[in-house]
Every structure is written in structure tokens, then in C-alpha cells.
C-alpha positions in Angstrom: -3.9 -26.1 30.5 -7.5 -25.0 30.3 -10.1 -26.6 27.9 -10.6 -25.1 24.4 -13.1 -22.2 24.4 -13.9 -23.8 21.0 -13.7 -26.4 19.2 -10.7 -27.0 16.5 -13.3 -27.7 13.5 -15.4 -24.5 14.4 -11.8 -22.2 14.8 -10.7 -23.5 11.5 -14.6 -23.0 10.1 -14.0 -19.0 11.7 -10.8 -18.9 9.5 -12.5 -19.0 5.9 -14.7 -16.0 6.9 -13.0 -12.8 5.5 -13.6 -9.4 6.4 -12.8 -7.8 3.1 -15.9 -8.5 0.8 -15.0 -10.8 -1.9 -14.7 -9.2 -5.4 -18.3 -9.6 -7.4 -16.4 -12.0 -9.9 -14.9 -13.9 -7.3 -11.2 -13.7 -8.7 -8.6 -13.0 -6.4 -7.4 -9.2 -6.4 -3.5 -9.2 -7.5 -1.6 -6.0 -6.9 2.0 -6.2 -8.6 3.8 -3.8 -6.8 2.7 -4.3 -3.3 5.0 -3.2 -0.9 7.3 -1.5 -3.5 5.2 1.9 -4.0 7.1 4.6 -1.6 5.0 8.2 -1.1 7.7 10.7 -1.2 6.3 13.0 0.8 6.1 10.9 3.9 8.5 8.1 3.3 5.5 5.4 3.9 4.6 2.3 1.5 1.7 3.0 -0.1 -1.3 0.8 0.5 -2.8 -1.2 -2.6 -6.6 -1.0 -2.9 -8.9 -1.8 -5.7 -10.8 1.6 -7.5 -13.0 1.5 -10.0 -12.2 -2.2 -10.9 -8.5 -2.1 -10.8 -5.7 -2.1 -8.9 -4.5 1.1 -7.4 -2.1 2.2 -4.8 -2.6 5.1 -1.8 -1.3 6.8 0.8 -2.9 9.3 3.2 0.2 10.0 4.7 -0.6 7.8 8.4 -4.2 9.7 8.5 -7.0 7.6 9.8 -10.7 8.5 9.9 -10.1 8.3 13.9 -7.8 11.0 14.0 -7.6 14.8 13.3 -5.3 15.7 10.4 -2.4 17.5 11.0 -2.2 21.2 9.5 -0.1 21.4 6.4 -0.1 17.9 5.7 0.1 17.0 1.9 -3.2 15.4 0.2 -3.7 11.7 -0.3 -1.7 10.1 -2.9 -3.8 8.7 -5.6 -1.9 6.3 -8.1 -3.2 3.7 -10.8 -1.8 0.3 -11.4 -1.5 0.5 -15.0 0.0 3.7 -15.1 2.4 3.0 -12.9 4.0 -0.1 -14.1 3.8 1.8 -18.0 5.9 4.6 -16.3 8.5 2.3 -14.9 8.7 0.3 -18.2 9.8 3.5 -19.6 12.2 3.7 -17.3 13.9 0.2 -17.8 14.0 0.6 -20.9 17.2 -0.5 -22.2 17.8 -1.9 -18.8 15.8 -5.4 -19.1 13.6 -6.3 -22.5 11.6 -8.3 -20.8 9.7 -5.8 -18.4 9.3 -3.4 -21.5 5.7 -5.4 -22.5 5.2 -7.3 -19.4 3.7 -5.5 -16.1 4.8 -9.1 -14.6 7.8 -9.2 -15.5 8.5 -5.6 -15.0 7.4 -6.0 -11.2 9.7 -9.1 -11.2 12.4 -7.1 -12.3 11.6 -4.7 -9.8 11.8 -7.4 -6.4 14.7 -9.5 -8.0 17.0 -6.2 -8.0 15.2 -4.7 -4.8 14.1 -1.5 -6.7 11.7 0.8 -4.9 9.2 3.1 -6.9 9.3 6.4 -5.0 6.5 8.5 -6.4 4.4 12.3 -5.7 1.6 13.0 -7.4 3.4 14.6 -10.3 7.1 12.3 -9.9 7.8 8.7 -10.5 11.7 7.7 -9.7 13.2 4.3 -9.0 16.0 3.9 -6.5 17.0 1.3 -3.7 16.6 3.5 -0.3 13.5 6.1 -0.4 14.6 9.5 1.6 11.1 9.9 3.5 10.3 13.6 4.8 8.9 13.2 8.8 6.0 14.9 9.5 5.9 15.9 13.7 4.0 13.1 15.6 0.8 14.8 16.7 0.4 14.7 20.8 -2.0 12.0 22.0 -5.1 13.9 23.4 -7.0 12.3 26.3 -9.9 10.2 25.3 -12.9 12.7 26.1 -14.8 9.6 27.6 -12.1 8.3 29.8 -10.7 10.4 33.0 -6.8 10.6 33.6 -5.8 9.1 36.8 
């Protein structure tokens, strides 16, 4: 066993610091459909972000800022909170009574029967197993810094 490179009270100090800024109001962001927010077009959960002060859900389709897009893949999918959960509401309708009011209780209803919110930018549809299109992986190119050997 080798000694501690730190010590325990300065690794649990290192643990409160947060890379994500803090919201101005210091609250807690909550995103009510984490996790359950399928893009259609690539079969991936979309990511929950905060835009233009509330919660929002997005997927660029596995595209990072440190990698070239792929030709003919779809645009970003851009979807509001809010709107959302009222479209599913109006789904469930007749189905629960609770969720018809209640963006809670409509995402509760949502987990408790493991229902999935499979969306495009013009389609919302709930279901249990998403049918994701595959885009080709895209060949790794050699780093233009670092020689093959």
C-alpha cells in the first residue's frame, strides 16, 4: 500500500467542487423525463439541458464538437420540457387522471409503467422498446499529431 497522494479531508473538500456552473438562483435543475426521451432518428436518449431558463431535452445524434459530422446526418433534435410532458398528457388521457394536470405525476406514470417517449422533431409517440435507425460508425482517422507505429 502506498501513502495517500492526499489527504481524506482535502479529497472530500475536491468533491463539492462542480464543474457545471451552478444555476444564478441556486435551485437545483430538475429534468422530469430524464432518461425517457428517445430521438427517433438515431435510437439515442436524448440529453436534458437547461435553455433559456427551463428544462429541455437534445440530441445531436452522437456528434461532438471534436468530431466531423457525418454527411446526411439529421439536424439536432431540439425539444422543450413543457411541451413535451403537455403532449404526453394528451396522450394519457383516459389512461391515468392523475398525469392529465400534473407534469409529476405524468412523468411518474411514465417510469412506473416503463413508457418511453420516442420523438422527431415533428412526432411525439409513447411505446416500451424505441426502433432506433443506425447511422454507419465513421472510421477513426489518425490523430494528425501522433505518428502510426
Amino acid at each position: 500500500m502506498h501513502p495517500p497522494l492526499v489527504s481524506e479531508a482535502d479529497f472530500v473538500k475536491a468533491q463539492t467542487v462542480n464543474a457545471v456552473p451552478a444555476p444564478e438562483d441556486g435551485q437545483p435543475r430538475r429534468y422530469l423525463l430524464t432518461g425517457l426521451v428517445i430521438c427517433r432518428a438515431c435510437g439515442r436518449r436524448a440529453d436534458a439541458h437547461w435553455v433559456h431558463g427551463r428544462p429541455g431535452y437534445r440530441c445531436r445524434h452522437g456528434h461532438t464538437s471534436a468530431s466531423p459530422p457525418l454527411s446526411g446526418r439529421p439536424k439536432p433534435l431540439y425539444l422543450r420540457e413543457d411541451l413535451l410532458l403537455a403532449h404526453i398528457a394528451r396522450q394519457l388521457d383516459g389512461r391515468t387522471t392523475e398525469a392529465r394536470d400534473d407534469a409529476r405525476a405524468t412523468a411518474a406514470y411514465l417510469r412506473a409503467n416503463q413508457v418511453t417517449v420516442t420523438c422527431d422533431a415533428d412526432t411525439i409517440t409513447l411505446g416500451r422498446q424505441p426502433s432506433p435507425a443506425r447511422f454507419p460508425r465513421q472510421k477513426q482517422r489518425p490523430h494528425p499529431n501522433r505518428s502510426e507505429t
